[in-house]
NULOTOR-406991 format. One record per residue (C-alpha): residue in three letters; x, y, z. Coordinates in steps of 0.001 Angstrom, whole numbers, plus 524288, in hexadecimal, padded with zeros to 5 digits. Example, Ala and Ser with C-alpha at 12.3 -4.5 7.8 and 13.67 -1.06 7.14 Angstrom:
<recs>
[rec 'ALA', [8300C, 7EE6C, 81E78]] [rec 'SER', [83566, 7FBDC, 81BE4]] 
</recs>
This chain:
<recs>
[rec 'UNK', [DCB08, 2C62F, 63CC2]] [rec 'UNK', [DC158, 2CBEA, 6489C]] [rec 'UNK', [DBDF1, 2D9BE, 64632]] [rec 'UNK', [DC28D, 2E34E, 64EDD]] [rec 'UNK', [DB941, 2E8AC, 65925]] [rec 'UNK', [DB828, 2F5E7, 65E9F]] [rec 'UNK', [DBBF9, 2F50F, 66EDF]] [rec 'UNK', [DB2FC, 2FC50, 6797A]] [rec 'UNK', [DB5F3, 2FEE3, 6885B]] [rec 'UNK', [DA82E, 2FCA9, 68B27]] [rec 'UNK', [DA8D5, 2FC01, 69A29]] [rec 'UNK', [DB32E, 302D6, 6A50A]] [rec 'UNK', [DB5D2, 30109, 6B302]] [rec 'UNK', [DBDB6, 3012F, 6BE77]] [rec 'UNK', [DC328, 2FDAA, 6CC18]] [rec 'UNK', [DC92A, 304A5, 6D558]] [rec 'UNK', [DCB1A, 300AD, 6E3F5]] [rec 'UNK', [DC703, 3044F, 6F013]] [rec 'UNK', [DC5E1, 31388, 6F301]] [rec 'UNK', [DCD25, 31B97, 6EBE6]] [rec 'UNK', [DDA1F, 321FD, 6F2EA]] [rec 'UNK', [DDFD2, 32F51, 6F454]] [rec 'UNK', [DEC35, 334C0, 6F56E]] [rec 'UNK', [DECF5, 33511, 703CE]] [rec 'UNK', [DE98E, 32712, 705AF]] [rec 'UNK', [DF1A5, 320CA, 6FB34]] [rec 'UNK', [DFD57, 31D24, 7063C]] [rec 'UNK', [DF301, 31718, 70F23]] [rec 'UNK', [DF151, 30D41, 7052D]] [rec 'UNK', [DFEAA, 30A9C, 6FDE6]] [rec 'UNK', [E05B8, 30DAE, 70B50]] [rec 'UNK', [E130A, 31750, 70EBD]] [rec 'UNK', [E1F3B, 312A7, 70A03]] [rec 'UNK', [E2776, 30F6B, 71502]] [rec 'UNK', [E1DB4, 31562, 71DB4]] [rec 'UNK', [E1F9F, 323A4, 7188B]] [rec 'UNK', [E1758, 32CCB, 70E0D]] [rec 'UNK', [E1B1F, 32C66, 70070]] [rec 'UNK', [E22BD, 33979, 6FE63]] [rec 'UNK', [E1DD2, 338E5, 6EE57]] [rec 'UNK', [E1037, 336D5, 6F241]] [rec 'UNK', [E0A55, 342C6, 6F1B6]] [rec 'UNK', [E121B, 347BC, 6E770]] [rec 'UNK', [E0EC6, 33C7A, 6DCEA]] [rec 'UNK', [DFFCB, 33E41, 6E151]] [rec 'UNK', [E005F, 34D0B, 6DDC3]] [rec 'UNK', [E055E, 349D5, 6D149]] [rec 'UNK', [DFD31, 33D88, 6CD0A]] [rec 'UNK', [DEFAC, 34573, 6D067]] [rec 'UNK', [DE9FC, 33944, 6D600]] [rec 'UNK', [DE043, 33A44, 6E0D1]] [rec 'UNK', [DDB0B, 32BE0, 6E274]] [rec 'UNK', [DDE7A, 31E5E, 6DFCD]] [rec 'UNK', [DDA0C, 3113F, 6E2E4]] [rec 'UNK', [DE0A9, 305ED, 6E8B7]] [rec 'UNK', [DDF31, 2F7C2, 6EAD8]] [rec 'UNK', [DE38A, 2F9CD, 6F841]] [rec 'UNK', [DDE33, 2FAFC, 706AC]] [rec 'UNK', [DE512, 304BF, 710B1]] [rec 'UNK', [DED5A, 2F8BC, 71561]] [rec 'UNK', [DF379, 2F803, 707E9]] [rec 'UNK', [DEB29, 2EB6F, 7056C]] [rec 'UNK', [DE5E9, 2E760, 6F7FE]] [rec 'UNK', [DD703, 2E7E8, 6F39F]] [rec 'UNK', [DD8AA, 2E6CF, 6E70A]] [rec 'UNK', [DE311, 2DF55, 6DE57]] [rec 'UNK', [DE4A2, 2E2F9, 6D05B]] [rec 'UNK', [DDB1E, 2D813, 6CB78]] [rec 'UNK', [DD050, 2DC60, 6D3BA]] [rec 'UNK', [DD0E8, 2EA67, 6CFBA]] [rec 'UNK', [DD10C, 2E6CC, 6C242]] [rec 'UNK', [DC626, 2DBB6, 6C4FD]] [rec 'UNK', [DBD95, 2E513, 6CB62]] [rec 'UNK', [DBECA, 2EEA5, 6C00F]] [rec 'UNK', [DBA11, 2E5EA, 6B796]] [rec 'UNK', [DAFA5, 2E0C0, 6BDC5]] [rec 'UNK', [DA9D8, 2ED6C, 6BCDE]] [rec 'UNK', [DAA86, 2EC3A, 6ADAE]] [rec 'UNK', [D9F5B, 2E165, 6AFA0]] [rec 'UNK', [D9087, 2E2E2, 6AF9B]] [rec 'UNK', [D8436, 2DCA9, 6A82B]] [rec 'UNK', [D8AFA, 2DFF2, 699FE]] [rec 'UNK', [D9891, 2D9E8, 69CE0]] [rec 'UNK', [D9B35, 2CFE1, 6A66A]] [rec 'UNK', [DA8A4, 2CA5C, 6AB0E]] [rec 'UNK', [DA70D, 2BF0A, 6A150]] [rec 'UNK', [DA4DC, 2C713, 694F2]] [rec 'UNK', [DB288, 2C9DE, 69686]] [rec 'UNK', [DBB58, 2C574, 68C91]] [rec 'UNK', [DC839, 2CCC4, 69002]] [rec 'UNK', [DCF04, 2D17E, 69A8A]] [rec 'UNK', [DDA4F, 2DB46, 6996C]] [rec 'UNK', [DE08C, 2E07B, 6A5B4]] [rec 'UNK', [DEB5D, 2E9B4, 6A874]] [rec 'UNK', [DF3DB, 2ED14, 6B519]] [rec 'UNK', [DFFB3, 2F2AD, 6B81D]] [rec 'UNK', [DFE65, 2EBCC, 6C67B]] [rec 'UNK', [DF76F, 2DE58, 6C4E1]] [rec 'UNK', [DF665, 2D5DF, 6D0C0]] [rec 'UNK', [E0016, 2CC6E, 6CBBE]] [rec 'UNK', [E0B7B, 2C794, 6C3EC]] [rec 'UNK', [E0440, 2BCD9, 6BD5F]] [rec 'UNK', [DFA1D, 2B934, 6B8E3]] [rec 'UNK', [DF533, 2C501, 6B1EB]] [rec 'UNK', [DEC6A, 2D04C, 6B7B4]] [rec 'UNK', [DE2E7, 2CCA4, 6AD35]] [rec 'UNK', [DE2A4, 2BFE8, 6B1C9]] [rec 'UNK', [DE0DC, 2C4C3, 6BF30]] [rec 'UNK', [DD59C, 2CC66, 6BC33]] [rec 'UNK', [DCEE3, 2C0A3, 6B3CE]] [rec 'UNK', [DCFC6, 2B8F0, 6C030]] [rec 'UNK', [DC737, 2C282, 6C911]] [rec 'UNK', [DBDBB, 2C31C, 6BD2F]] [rec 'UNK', [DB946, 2B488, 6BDD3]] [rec 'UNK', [DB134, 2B673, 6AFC3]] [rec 'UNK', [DB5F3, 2AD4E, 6A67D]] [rec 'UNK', [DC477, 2AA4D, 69DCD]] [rec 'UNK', [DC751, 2B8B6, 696B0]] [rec 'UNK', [DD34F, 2BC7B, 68FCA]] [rec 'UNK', [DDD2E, 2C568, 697FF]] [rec 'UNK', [DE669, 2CEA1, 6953F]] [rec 'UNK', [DEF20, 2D523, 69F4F]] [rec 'UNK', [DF68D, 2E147, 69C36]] [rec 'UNK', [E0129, 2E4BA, 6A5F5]] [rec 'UNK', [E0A41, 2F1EC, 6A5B6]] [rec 'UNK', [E0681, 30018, 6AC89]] [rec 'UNK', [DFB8F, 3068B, 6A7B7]] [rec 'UNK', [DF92C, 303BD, 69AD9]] [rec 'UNK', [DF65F, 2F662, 6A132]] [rec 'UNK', [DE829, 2F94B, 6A193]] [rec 'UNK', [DE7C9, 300B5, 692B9]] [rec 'UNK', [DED9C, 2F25A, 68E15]] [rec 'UNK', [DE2F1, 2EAA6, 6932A]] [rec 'UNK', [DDA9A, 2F3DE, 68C41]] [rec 'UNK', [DE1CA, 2F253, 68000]] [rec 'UNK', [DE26B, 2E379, 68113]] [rec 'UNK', [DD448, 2E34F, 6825F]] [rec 'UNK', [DCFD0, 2EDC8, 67879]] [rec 'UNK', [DD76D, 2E4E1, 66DE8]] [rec 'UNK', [DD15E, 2D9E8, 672ED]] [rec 'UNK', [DC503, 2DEBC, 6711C]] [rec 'UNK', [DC878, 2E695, 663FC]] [rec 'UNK', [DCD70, 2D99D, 65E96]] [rec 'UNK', [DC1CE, 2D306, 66135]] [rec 'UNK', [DC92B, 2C745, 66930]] [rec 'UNK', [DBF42, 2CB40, 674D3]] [rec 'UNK', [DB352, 2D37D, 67356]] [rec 'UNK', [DB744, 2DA92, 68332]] [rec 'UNK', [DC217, 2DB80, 68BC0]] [rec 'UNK', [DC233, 2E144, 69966]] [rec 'UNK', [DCED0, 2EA0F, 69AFC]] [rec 'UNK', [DD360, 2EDB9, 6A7F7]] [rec 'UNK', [DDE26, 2F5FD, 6ADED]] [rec 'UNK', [DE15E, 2F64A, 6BE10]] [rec 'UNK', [DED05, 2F776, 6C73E]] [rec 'UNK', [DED22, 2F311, 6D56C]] [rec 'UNK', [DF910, 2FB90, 6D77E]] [rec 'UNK', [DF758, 2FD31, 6E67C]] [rec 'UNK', [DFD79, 2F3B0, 6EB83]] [rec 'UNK', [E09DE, 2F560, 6E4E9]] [rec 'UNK', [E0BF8, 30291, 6EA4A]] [rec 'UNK', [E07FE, 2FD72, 6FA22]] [rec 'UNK', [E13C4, 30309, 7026C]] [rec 'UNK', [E17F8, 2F7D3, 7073C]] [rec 'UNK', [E1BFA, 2F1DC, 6F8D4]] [rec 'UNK', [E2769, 2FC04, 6FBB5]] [rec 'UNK', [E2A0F, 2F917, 708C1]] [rec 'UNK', [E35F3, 2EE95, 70581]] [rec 'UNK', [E3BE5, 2F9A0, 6FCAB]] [rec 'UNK', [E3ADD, 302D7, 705E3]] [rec 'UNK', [E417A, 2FABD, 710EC]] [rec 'UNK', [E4D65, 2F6E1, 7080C]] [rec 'UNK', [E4E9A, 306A0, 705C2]] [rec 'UNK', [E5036, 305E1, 71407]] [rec 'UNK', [E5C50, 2FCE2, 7135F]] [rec 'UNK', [E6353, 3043C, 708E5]] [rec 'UNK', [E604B, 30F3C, 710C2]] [rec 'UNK', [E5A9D, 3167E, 705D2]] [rec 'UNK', [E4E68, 31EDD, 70726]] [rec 'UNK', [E43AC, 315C7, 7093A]] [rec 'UNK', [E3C20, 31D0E, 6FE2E]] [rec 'UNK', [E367C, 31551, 6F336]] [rec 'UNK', [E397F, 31BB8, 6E528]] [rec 'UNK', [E310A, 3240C, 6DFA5]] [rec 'UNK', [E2E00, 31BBB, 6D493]] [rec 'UNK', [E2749, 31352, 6DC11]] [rec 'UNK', [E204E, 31D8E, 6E773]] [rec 'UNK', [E1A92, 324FE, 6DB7B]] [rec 'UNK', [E1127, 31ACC, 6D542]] [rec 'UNK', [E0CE8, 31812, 6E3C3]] [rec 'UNK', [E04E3, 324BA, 6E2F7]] [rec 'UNK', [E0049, 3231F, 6D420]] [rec 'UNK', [DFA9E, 31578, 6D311]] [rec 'UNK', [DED1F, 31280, 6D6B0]] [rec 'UNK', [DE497, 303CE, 6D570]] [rec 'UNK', [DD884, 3016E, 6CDC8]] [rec 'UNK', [DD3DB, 2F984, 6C160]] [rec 'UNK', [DCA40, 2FEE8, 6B5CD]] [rec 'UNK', [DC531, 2F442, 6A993]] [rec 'UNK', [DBF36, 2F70E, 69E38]] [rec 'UNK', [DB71F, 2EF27, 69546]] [rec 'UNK', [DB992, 2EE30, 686C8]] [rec 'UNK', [DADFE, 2E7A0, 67DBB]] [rec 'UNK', [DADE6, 2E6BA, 66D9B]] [rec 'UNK', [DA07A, 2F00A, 66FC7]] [rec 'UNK', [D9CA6, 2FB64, 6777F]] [rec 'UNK', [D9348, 2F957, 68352]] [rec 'UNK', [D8BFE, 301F7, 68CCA]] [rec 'UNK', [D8AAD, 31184, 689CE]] [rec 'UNK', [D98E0, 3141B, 68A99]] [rec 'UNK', [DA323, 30C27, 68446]] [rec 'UNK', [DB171, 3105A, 681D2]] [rec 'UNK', [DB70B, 30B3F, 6735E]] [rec 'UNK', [DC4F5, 30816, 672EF]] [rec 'UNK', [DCAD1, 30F47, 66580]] [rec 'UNK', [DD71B, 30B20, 66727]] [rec 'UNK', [DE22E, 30936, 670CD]] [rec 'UNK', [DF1CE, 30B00, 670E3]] [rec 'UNK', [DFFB4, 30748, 67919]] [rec 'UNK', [E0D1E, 30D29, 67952]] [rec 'UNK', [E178D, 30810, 67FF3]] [rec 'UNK', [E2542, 310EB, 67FEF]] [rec 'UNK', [E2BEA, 30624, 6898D]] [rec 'UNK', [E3597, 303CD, 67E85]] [rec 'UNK', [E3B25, 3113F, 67FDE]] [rec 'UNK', [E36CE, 3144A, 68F74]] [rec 'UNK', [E3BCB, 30D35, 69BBA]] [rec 'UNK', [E3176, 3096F, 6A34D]] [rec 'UNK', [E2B27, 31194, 6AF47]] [rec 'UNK', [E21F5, 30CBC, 6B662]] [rec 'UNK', [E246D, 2FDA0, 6BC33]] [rec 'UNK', [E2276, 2F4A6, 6C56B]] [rec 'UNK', [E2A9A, 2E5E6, 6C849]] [rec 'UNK', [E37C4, 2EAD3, 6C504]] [rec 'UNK', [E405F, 2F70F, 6C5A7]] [rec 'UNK', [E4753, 30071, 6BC9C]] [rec 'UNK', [E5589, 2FE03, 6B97D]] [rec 'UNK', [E5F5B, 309C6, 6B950]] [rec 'UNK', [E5D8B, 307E3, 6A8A2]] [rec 'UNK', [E4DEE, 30927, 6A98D]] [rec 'UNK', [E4CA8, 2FAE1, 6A900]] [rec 'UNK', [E4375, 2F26E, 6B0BD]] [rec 'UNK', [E47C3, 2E8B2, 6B8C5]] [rec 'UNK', [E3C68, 2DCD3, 6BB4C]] [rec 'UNK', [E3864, 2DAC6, 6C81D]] [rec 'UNK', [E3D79, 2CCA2, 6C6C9]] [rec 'UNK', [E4B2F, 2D072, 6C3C8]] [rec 'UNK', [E4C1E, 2D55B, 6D2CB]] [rec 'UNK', [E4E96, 2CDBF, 6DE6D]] [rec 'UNK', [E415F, 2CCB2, 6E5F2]] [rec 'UNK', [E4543, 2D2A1, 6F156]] [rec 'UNK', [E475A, 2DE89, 6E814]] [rec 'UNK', [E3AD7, 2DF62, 6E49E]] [rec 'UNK', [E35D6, 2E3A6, 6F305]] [rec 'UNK', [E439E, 2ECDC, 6F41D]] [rec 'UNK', [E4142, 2F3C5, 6E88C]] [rec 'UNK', [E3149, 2F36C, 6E7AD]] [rec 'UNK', [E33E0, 2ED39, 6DAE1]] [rec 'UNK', [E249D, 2E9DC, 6D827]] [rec 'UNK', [E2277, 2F783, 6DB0B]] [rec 'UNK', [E1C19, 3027C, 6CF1E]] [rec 'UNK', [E24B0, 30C9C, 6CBE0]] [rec 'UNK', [E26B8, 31718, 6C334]] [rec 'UNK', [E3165, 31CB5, 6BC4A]] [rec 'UNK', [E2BC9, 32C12, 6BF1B]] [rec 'UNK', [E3738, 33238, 6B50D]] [rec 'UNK', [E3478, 329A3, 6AB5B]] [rec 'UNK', [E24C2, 32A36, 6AB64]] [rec 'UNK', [E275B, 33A0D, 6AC2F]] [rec 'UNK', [E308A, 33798, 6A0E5]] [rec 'UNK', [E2830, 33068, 69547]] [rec 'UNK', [E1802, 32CC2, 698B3]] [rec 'UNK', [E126C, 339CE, 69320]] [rec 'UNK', [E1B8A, 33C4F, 6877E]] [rec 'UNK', [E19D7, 32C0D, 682D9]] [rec 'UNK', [E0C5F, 32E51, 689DE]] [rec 'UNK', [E08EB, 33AEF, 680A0]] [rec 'UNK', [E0F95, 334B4, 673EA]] [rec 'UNK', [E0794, 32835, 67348]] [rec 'UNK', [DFBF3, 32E97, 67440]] [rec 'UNK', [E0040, 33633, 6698C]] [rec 'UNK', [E0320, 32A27, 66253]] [rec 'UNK', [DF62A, 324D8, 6657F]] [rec 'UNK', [DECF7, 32DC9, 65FDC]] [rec 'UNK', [DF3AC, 330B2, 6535D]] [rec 'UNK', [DF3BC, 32192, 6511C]] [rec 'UNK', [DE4E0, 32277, 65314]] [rec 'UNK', [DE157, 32E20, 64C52]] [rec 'UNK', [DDB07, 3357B, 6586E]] [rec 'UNK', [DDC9D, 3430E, 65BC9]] [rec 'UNK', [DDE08, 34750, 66A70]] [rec 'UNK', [DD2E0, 3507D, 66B15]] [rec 'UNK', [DCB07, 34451, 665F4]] [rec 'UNK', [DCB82, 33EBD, 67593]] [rec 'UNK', [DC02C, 34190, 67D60]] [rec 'UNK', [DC65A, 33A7D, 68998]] [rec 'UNK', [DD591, 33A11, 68C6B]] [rec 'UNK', [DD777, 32EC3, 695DF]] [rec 'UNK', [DE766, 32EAF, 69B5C]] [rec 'UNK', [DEBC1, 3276C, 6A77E]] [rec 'UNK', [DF55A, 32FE7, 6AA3B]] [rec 'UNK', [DFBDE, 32995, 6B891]] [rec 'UNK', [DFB9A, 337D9, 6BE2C]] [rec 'UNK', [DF702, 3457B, 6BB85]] [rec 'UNK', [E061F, 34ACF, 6BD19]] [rec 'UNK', [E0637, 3469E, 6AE46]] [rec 'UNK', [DF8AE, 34A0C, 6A8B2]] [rec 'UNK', [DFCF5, 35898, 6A563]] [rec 'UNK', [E09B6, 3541D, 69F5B]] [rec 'UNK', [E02D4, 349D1, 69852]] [rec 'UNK', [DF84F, 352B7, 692D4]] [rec 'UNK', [E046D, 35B31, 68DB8]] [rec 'UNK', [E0CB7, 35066, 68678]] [rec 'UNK', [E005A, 34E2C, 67E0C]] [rec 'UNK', [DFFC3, 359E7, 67B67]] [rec 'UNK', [E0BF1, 35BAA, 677AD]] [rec 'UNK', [E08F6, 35008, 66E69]] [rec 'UNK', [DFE77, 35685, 667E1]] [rec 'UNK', [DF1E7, 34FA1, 6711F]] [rec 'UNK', [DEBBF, 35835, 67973]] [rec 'UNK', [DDFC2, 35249, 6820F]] [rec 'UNK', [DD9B1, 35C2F, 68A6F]] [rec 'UNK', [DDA23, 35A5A, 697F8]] [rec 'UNK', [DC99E, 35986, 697F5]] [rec 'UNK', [DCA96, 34C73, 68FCA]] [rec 'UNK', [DD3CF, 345CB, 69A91]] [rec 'UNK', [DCCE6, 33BC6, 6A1F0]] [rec 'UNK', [DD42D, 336AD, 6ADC4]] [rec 'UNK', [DD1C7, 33112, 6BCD7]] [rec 'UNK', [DE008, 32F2A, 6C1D5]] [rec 'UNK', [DDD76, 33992, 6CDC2]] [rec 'UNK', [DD11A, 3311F, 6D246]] [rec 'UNK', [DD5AD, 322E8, 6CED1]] [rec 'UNK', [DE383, 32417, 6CEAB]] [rec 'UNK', [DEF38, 31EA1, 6C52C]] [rec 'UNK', [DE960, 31006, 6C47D]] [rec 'UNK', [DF31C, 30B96, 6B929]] [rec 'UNK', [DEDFF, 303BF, 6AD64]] [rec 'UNK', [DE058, 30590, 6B29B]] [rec 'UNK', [DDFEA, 31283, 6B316]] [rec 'UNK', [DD9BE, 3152B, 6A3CF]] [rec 'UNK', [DD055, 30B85, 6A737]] [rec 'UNK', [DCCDC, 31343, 6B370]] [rec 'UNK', [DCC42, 31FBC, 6AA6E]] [rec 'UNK', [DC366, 317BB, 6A0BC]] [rec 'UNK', [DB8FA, 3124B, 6A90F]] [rec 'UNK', [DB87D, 320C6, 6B04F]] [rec 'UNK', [DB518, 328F2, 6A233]] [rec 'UNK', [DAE92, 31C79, 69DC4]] [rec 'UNK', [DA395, 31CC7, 6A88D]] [rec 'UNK', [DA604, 32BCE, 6AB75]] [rec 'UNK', [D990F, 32D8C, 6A1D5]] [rec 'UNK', [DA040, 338C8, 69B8A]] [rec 'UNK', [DA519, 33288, 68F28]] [rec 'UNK', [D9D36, 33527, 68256]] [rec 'UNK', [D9CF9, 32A93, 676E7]] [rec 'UNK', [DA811, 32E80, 66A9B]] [rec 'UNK', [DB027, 33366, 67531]] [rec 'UNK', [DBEEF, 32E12, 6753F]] [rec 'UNK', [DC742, 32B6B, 6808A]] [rec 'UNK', [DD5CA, 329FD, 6808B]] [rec 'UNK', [DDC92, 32118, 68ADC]] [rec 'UNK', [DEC04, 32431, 68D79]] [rec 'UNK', [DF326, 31B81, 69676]] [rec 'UNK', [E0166, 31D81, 698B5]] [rec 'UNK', [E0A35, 31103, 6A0A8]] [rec 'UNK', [E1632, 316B7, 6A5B5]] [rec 'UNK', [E1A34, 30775, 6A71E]] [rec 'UNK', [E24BF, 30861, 69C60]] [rec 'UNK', [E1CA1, 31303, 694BB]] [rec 'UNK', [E10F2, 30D02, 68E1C]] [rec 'UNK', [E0371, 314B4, 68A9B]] [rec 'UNK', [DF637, 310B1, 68672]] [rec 'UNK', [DEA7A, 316F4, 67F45]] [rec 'UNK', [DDCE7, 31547, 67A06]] [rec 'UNK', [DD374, 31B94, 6741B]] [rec 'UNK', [DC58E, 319B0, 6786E]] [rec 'UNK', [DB791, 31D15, 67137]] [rec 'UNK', [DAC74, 32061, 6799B]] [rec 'UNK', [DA04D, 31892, 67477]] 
</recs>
């Protein structure tokens, strides 16, 4: 039986596309609903505290980017004289918005590579997309079955929120003379969601002055108790059900923007801090590690409307980690899904501020049906 092996984050990077955009500008790239200002807008950007993004998009709504490239051109900035693009022996990717059906992302991303025949894994879901690569890899490389992986998380999201994806809907709100107004479920995540990829490297042995070890990492899922709230290729029944995006006729799927994200608001208001809070909980007592024992508290937290209300449900739980020890970027980068802890990573990993014994602590939450990821992270 192979020994186990300990499992380092030796290198971190990112990319994000084209200039970065501000409030102001965001409708001259994903375009006016039926030609007039969204009336939730502003409101939702108050709230969310974001001040840039990035997008895989021109002015004219065109592509630069799909999800592939992003994720491609992250990597590729993993490679220099110590690791090369054949070294690698893994590759783990995860999306919420990959650029197809089939094949896999993974597979997607292998092809732009042109190194050599790896093993892939491709993680699908919401966020915690990106914090299953990682896991995926980090056993991978624990287990000994490869001695590196190269973990990924990126969304080309862009595209999917384009104004004229709704412009069928829209039209047959016309005919039913209804208020041409798409739901709010759908307007909201227009303003939250933001393009970009981030990869990290994972090797058997630390390399170059700063290397992050990976203690130990852990997944919830409450979907057997929670309805789901966040989706995309279906609807939600009257009874909290989802109905496939194959089940409707497909001249539904323009009339109803079935391909569309959306968000059940009541029911992510409802249930992501208190399952959010009580896993962490669960976490750290299985591990034997005190909060005050975090040097660096890493959430991605989709919005500052729920940092202060997330700080309080820990400590209602008994955590407390002072607001000094948060680390995040969503005002400057955005809400950028499953790659967002990678973008948070490779930001503190090259900031030159972290000291060796420190610990980090990575939270990610997935509003999908209600799944959240940790890890725990050594500074060597």
């Amino acid at each position: 039986m192979k020994n186990m092996f300990e499992v380092y984050i030796t290198k971190a990077a990112k990319y994000l596309p084209n200039e970065p955009v501000s409030n102001e500008e965001m409708e001259d790239y994903l375009g006016k609903i039926n030609e007039v200002a969204s009336k939730a807008r502003r409101l939702i950007l108050r709230n969310n505290g974001i001040k840039t993004r990035y997008y895989a998009l021109n002015k004219d709504g065109k592509p630069t980017h799909t999800n592939a490239d992003l994720t491609n051109n992250a990597i590729e900035a993993l490679f220099d004289e110590s690791f090369s693009r054949k070294d690698t022996e893994l590759l783990s990717c995860g999306t919420s918005t990959p650029d197809n059906l089939l094949p896999s992302h993974a597979a997607m991303v292998h092809g732009l590579m042109k190194n050599h025949s790896v093993e892939l894994n491709s993680s699908s879901g919401v966020c915690c997309a990106g914090m299953n690569a990682l896991k995926f890899g980090f056993l991978s490389v624990k287990s000994g079955s490869t001695a590196n992986a190269i973990c990924t998380g990126s969304e080309r999201v862009s595209t999917w929120m384009l104004a004229d994806k709704f412009e069928n809907e829209v039209e047959n709100l016309k005919t039913l003379e209804e208020q041409p107004v798409i739901a709010f479920k759908k307007d909201f995540l227009r303003w939250m969601l933001s393009d970009g990829a981030g990869s990290l490297l994972l090797e058997n042995k630390p390399s170059g002055e700063i290397s992050l070890r990976i203690e130990w990492m852990e997944a919830y899922s409450y979907a057997h108790e929670l309805e789901s709230c966040m989706y995309a290729g279906g609807d939600k029944m009257e009874n909290g059900e989802l109905k496939p995006w194959s089940d409707f006729a497909p001249n539904e799927w323009a009339k109803q923007s079935v391909f569309s994200l959306k968000q059940d608001v009541k029911t992510l208001d409802k249930h992501i801090l208190d399952k959010g809070s009580d896993c962490i909980r669960i976490s750290l007592e299985k591990h034997q590690v005190d909060p005050s024992e975090v040097d660096h508290f890493l959430p991605h937290v989709s919005s500052n409307y729920f940092v202060a209300p997330f700080y309080e449900a820990m400590i209602q739980r008994g955590m407390t980690f002072p607001k000094e020890k948060w680390f995040m970027n969503l005002s400057r980068v955005g809400n950028v899904g499953s790659a967002s802890i990678y973008l948070m990573v490779e930001e503190l990993m090259n900031s030159g501020k972290l000291k060796k014994g420190e610990k980090i602590l990575l939270i990610v939450p997935e509003s999908g049906r209600f799944s959240y990821a940790h890890a725990y992270l050594t500074v060597c």
